[in-house]
C-alpha positions as CSV (number, residue, x, y, z in Angstrom):
1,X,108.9,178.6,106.2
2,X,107.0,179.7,102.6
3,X,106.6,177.1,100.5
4,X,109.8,177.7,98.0
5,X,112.1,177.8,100.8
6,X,110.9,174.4,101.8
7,X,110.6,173.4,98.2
8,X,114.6,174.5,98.0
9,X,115.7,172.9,101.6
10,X,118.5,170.3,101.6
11,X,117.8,166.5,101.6
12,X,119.8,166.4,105.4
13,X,117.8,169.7,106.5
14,X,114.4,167.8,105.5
15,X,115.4,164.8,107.1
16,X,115.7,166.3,110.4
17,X,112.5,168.1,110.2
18,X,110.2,164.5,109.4
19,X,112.2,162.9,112.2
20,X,111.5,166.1,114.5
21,X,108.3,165.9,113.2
22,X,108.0,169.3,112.1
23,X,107.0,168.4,108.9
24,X,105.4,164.9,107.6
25,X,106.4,162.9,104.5
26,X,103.1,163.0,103.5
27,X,103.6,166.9,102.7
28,X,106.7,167.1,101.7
29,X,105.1,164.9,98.8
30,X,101.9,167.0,98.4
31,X,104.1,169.7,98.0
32,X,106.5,168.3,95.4
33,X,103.3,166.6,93.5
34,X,101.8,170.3,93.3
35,X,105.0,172.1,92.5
36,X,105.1,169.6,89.7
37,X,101.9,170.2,88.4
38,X,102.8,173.7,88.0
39,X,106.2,174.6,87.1
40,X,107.4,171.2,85.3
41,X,105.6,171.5,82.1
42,X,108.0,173.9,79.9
43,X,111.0,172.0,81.7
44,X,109.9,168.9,81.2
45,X,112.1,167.0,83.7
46,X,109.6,164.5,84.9
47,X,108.2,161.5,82.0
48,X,106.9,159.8,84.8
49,X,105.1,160.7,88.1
50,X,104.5,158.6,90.5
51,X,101.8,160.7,92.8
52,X,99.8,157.8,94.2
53,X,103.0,155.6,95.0
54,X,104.6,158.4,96.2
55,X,101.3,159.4,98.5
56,X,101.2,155.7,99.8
57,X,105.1,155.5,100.7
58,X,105.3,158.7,102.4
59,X,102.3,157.6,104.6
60,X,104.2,154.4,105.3
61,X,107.4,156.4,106.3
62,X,104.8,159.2,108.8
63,X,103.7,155.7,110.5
64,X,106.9,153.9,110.5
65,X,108.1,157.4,112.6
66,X,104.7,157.1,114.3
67,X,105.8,153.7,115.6
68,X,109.3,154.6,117.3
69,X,111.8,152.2,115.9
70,X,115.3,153.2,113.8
71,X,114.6,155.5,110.7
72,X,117.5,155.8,107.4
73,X,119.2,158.5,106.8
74,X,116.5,159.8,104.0
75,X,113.1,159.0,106.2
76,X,110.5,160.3,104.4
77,X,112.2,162.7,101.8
78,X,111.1,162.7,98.1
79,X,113.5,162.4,95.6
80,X,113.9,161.6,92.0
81,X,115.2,158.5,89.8
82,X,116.3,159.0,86.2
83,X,115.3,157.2,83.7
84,X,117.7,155.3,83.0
85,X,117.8,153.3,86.3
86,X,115.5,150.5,87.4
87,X,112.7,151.3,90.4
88,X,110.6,148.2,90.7
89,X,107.0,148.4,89.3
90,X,107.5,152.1,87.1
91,X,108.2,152.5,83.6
92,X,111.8,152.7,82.6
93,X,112.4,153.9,78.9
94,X,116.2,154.6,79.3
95,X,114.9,157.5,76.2
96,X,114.6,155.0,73.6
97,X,111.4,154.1,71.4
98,X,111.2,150.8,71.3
99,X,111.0,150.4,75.4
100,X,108.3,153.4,75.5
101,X,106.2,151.2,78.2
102,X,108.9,148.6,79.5
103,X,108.3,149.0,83.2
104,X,111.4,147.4,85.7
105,X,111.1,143.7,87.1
106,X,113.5,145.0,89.7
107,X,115.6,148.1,91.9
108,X,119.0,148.3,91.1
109,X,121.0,148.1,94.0
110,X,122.1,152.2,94.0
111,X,117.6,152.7,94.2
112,X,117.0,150.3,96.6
113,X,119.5,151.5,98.8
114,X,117.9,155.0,98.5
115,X,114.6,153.2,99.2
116,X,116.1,151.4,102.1
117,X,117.4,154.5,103.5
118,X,113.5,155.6,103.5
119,X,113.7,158.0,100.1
120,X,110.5,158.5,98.7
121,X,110.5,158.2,94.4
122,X,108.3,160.9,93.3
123,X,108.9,160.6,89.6
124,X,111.2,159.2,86.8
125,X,113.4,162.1,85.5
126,X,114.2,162.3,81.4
127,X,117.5,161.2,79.5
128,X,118.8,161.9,75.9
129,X,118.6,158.0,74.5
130,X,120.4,155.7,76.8
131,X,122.4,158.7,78.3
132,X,125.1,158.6,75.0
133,X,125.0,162.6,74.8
134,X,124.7,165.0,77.4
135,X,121.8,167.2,75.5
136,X,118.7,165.6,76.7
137,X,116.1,166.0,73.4
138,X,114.2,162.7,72.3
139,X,111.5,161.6,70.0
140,X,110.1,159.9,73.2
141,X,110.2,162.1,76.2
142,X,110.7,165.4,74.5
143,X,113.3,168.0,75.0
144,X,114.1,169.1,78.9
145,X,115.3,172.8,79.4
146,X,116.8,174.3,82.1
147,X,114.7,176.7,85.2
148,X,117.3,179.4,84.3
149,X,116.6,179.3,80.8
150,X,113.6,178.0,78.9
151,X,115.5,178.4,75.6
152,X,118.1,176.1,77.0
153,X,118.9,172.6,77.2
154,X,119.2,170.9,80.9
155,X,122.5,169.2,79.8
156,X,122.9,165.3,80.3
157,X,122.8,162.7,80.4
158,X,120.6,163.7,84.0
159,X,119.4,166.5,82.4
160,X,115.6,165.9,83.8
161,X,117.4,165.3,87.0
162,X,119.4,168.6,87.2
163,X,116.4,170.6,86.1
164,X,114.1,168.9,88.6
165,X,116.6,169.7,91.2
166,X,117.2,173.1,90.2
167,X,113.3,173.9,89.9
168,X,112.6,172.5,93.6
169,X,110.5,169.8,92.2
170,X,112.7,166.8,94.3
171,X,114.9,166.9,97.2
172,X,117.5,165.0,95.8
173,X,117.9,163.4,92.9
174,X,119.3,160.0,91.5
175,X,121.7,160.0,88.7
176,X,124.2,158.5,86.9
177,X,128.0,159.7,85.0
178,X,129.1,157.9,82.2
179,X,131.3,160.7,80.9
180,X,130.3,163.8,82.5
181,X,126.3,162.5,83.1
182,X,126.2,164.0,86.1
183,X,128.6,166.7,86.6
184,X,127.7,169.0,82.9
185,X,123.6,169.1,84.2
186,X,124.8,170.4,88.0
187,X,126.9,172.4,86.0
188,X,124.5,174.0,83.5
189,X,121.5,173.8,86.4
190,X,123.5,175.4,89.4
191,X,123.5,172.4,91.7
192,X,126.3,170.1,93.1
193,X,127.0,166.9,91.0
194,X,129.5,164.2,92.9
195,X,131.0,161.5,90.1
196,X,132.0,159.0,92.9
197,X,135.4,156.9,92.0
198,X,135.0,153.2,90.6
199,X,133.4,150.8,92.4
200,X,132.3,153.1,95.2
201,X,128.5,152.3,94.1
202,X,127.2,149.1,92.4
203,X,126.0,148.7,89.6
204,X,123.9,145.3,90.4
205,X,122.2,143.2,90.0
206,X,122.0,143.4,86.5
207,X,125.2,145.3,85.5
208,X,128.7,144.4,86.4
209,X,130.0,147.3,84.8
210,X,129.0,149.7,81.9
211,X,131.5,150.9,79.1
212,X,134.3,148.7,80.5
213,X,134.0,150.7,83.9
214,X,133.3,154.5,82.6
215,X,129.9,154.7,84.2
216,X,128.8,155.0,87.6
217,X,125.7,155.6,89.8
218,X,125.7,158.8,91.9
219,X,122.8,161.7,92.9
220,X,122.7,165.1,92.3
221,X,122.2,167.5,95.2
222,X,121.4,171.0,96.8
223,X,124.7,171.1,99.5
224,X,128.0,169.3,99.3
225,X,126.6,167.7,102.8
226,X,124.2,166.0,100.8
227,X,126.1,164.3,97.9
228,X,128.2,163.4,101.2
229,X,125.3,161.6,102.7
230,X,124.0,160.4,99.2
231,X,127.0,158.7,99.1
232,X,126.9,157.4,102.3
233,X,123.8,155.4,101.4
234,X,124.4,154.6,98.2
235,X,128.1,153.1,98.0
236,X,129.3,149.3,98.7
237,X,130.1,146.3,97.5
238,X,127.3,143.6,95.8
239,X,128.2,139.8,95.0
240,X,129.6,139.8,91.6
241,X,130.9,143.3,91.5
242,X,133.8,143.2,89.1
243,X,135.5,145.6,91.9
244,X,135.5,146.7,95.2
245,X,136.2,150.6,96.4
246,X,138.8,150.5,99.7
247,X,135.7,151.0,102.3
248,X,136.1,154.4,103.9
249,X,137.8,155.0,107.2
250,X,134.7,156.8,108.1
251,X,131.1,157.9,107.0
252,X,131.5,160.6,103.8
253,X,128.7,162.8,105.8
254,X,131.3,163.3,108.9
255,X,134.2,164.7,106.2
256,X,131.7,167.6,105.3
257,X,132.8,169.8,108.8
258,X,136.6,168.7,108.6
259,X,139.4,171.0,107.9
260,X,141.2,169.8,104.4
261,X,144.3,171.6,105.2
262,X,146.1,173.7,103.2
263,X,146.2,171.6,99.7
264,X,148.3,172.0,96.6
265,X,145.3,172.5,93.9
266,X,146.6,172.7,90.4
267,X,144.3,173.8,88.0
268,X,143.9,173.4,84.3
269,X,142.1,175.5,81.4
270,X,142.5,173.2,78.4
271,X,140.1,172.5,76.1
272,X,141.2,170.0,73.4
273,X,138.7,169.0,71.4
274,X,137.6,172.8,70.6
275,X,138.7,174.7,68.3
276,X,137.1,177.6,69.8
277,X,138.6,176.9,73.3
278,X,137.0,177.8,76.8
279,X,133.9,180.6,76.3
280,X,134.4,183.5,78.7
281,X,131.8,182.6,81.1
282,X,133.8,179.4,81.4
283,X,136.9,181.2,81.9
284,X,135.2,183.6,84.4
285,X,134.1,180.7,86.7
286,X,137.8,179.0,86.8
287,X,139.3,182.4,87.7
288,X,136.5,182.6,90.5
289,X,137.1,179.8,91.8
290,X,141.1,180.0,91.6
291,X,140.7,183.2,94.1
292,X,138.2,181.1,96.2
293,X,140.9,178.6,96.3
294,X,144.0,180.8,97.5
295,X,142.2,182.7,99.5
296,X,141.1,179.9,101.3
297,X,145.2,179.7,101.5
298,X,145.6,176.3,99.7
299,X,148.4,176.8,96.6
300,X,146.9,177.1,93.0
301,X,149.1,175.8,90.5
302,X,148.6,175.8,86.4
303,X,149.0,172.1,85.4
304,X,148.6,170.7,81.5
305,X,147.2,167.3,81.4
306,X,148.5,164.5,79.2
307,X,145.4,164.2,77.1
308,X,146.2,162.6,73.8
309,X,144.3,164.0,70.5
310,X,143.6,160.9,70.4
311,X,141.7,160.3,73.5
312,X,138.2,161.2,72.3
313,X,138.4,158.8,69.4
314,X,139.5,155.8,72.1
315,X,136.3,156.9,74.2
316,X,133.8,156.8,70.9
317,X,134.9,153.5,70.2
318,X,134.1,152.1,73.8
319,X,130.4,154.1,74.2
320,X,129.6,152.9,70.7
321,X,130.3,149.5,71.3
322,X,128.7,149.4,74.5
323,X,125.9,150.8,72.7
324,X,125.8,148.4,69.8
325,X,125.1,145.6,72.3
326,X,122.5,146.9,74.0
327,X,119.1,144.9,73.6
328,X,117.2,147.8,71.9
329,X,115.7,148.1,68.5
330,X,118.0,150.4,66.6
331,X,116.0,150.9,63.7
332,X,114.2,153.6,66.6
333,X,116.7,154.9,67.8
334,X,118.0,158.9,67.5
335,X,120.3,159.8,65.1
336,X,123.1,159.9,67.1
337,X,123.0,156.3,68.0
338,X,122.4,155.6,64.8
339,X,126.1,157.0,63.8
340,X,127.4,155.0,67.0
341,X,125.9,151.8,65.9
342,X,127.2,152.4,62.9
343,X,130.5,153.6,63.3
344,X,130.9,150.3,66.0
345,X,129.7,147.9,63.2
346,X,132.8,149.3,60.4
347,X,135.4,148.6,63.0
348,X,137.5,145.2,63.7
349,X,137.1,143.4,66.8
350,X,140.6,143.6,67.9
351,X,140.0,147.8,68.2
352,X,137.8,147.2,71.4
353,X,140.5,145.9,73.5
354,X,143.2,148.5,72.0
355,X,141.0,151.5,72.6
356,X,140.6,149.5,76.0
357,X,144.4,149.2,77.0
358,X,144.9,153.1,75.1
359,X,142.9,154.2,78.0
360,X,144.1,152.4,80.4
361,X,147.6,153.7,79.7
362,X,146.1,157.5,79.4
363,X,144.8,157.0,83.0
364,X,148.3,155.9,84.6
365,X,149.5,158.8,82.4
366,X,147.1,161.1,84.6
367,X,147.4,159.5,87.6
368,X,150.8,159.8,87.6
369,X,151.0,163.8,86.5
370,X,149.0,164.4,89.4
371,X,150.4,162.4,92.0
372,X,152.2,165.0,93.6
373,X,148.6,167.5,93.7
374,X,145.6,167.3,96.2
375,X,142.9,167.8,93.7
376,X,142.9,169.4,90.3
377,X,140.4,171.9,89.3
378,X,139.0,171.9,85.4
379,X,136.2,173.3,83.7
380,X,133.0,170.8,83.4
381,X,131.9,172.3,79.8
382,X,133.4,174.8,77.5
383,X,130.8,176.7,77.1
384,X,127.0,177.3,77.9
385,X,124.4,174.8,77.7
386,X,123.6,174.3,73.7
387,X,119.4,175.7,72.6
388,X,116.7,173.0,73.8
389,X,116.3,172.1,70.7
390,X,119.3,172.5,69.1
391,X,120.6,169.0,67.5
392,X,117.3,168.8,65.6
393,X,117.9,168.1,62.0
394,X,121.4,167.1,62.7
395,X,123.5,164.3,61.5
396,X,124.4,161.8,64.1
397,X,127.9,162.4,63.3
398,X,127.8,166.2,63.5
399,X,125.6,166.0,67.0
400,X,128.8,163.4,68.4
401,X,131.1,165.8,67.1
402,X,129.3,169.1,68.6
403,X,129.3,167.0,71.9
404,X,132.6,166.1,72.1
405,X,133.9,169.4,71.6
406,X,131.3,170.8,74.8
407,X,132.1,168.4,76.9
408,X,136.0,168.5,76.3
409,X,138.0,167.1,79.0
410,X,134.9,165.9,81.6
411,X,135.0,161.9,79.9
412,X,138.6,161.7,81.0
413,X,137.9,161.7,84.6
414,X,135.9,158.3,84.1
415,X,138.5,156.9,82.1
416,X,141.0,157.6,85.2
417,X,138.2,156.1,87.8
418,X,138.7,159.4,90.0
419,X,135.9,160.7,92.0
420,X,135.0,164.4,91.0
421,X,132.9,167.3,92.2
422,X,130.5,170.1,89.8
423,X,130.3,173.3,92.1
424,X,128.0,175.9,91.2
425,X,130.2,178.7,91.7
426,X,130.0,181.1,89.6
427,X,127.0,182.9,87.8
428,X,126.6,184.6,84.6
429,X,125.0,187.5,83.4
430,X,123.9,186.4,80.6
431,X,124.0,182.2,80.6
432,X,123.2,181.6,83.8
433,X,124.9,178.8,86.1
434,X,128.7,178.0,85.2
435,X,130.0,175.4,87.6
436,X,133.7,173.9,87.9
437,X,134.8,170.7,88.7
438,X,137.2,169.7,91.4
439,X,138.7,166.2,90.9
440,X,140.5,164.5,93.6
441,X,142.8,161.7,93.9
442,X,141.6,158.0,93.5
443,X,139.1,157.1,95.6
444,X,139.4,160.0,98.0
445,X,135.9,161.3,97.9
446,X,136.2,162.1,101.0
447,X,139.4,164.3,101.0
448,X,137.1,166.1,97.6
449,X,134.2,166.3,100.3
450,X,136.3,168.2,102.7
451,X,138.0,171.0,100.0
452,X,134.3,171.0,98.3
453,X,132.0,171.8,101.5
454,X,135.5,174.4,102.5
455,X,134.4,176.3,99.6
456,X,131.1,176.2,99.6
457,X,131.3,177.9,103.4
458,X,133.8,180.8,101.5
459,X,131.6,181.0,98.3
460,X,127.7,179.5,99.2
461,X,125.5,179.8,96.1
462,X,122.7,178.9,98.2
463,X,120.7,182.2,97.9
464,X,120.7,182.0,93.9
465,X,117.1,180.9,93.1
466,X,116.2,179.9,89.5
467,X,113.5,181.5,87.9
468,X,111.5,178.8,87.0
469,X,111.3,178.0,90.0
470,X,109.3,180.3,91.7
């Protein structure tokens, strides 16, 4: 095995070859440390790296296996945290200025479960400023672009994360969807993205919840089989959790070799917030993926959504008053969340709570349209990933603006609480990755796991390297 394909191997597949002992955590690390060193500087994806941590924890985990004794499910294997997340003893700027060398008291319980499971942190990954926009470009950490394109951005808010992924510089890599934070840099980086349903993952010990429950923890991956066993180590229950996910009837990794069955899939191409409506590479990769779909012989359905106009405007009143009580110095911040503290300060307090309970009735809306489907397939973005540099110069109001019409419809999955899927499906000529989302009922990851690794035996994009990586 040549460096890249190793480099490239899945998080399970690397797993079993430390605890076979064909390959030691100490080079797996030496290997990502050197494919760092090399290939990350025009992407940009790392702002921190952790090479002598790293090096010290993966000889821990070669003598742990040394010494006999049970190993977790990630013994060994290197993986990423983004930046917005708390690791114990490495800096955590979360993008913004005025925390440029804050460095965590603490692991958040979604990292130190990836710790406990024997994941070794390589490296903090970069984030557009406190993950509001999924373009990641800031005064701080710089721009990240994307292995398939140096002239494009990485998407966000895990853009670093994706990009890392995509460029073989992590095995797996920690994340985090607020409104699409996890699914648009999968998308735009040609890598799997799970958005697991509320609750599933805590958000302790700090956080109860973020933007009145929009937000959750999550990883990006290389297989379906490993956002199944990402999952599997991440999710549960911590005291003071303002919910609790119905526990699973069994692990997510055993779902990935069940037979779904033959589902009713509807599938939906709208794009409301645009006027220029789906691009064709978008349109391309939901007609793919419909054939995938009914060739696999499960019955593909067009279904219309009941998105309001009025939806987006509920959602930017949440994030920017989430954001307006963050513990930052806004004077630093980015223009964008300059607007959003802005635009949070002109409005009354009573509009929280009715943007609140607007959302809340959008979800039932949703929930109950789709009752009667299996999973609903959607486009992640409406079009491809926007320059690296692109919102530079721009208003705060245009960049939310530009955003919200990208992203489109991906925000309403949090609102609803649904677990959701970005599958790297299709490829472009000319942009590149163009993944769709598959969104399944609430809190059936694991009946999503089952269609998602279905059709990624019919349609595998493993063999699609990017070029930056190489």
């Amino acid at each position: 095995m040549d460096e890249l394909e190793l480099a490239l191997l899945p998080a399970t597949e690397q797993a079993r070859l430390v605890r076979d002992r064909e390959v030691s955590s100490r080079e797996l690390v030496e290997l990502y440390l050197a494919r760092i060193d090399r290939l990350d500087g025009p992407l940009n994806s790392y702002v921190t790296v952790l090479d002598e941590r790293a090096r010290t924890a993966a000889a821990a985990a070669d003598e742990q296996l040394a010494g006999g004794g049970d190993l977790g499910a990630l013994h060994g294997v290197p993986v990423s945290i983004k930046d917005l997340h708390f690791l114990e003893g490495a800096r955590v700027t979360m993008g913004t200025a005025s925390w440029a060398e804050y460095v965590a008291p603490l692991d958040e319980v979604g990292v130190a479960r990836l710790l406990a499971a024997g994941a070794v942190p390589v490296g903090k990954t970069n984030v557009p400023e406190l993950g509001t926009i999924a373009h990641t470009d800031t005064t701080l950490l710089g721009a990240c672009a994307t292995p398939w394109d140096p002239a494009r951005n990485a998407g966000g808010s895990s853009g670093g994360a994706g990009a890392a992924l995509a460029a073989g510089l992590c095995a797996l890599a920690q994340g985090s969807d607020g409104g699409g934070s996890i699914r648009i840099p999968a998308s735009v980086n040609g890598v799997v993205g799970l958005k697991p349903a509320r609750d599933r993952i805590s958000l302790g010990p700090l956080l109860g919840e973020t933007s009145f429950g929009l937000s959750t923890s999550g990883a990006l991956t290389r297989t379906v089989a490993d956002a199944a066993l990402a999952l599997d180590v991440m999710a549960g229950h911590s005291p003071g959790d303002p919910g609790m996910a119905p526990p699973p009837a069994r692990p997510f990794a055993r779902e990935v070799e069940a037979d779904p069955g033959s589902l009713r899939v509807g599938v939906t191409r709208q794009a409301p917030f645009t006027p220029d409506g789906l691009h064709t590479s978008v349109r391309d990769a939901l007609d793919h993926a419909v054939a995938v779909l009914e060739e696999l012989g499960h019955r593909v359905e067009e279904v219309e959504l009941p998105v309001s106009e009025d939806l987006a405007e509920h959602l930017r009143v949440i994030w920017s008053s989430s954001l307006a009580a963050q513990p930052f110095d806004r004077e630093r911040y980015e223009p964008v969340n300059r607007h959003l503290v802005e635009f949070a300060e002109s409005r009354a307090a009573p509009d929280v709570p009715r943007a609140q309970f607007a959302l809340q009735f959008h979800a039932r809306a949703v929930a109950q349209a789709t009752a009667h489907l299996d999973a609903v397939l959607a486009p992640v973005v409406t079009g491809p990933s926007r320059p690296v540099t692109h919102y530079r110069g721009w208003e705060g109001e245009a960049i939310f603006a530009d955003q919200t019409a990208w992203v489109a419809l991906t925000p309403f999955v949090n609102v609803t609480g649904q677990p959701a899927i970005s599958l790297p499906l299709h490829h472009d000529a000319d942009v590149g990755p163009v993944g769709v989302q598959l969104i399944g009922g609430p809190w059936d990851e694991a009946g999503l796991l089952r269609l998602a690794a279905q059709v990624e035996r019919a349609a595998p994009w493993h063999e699609r390297v990017a070029p930056g990586a190489r």
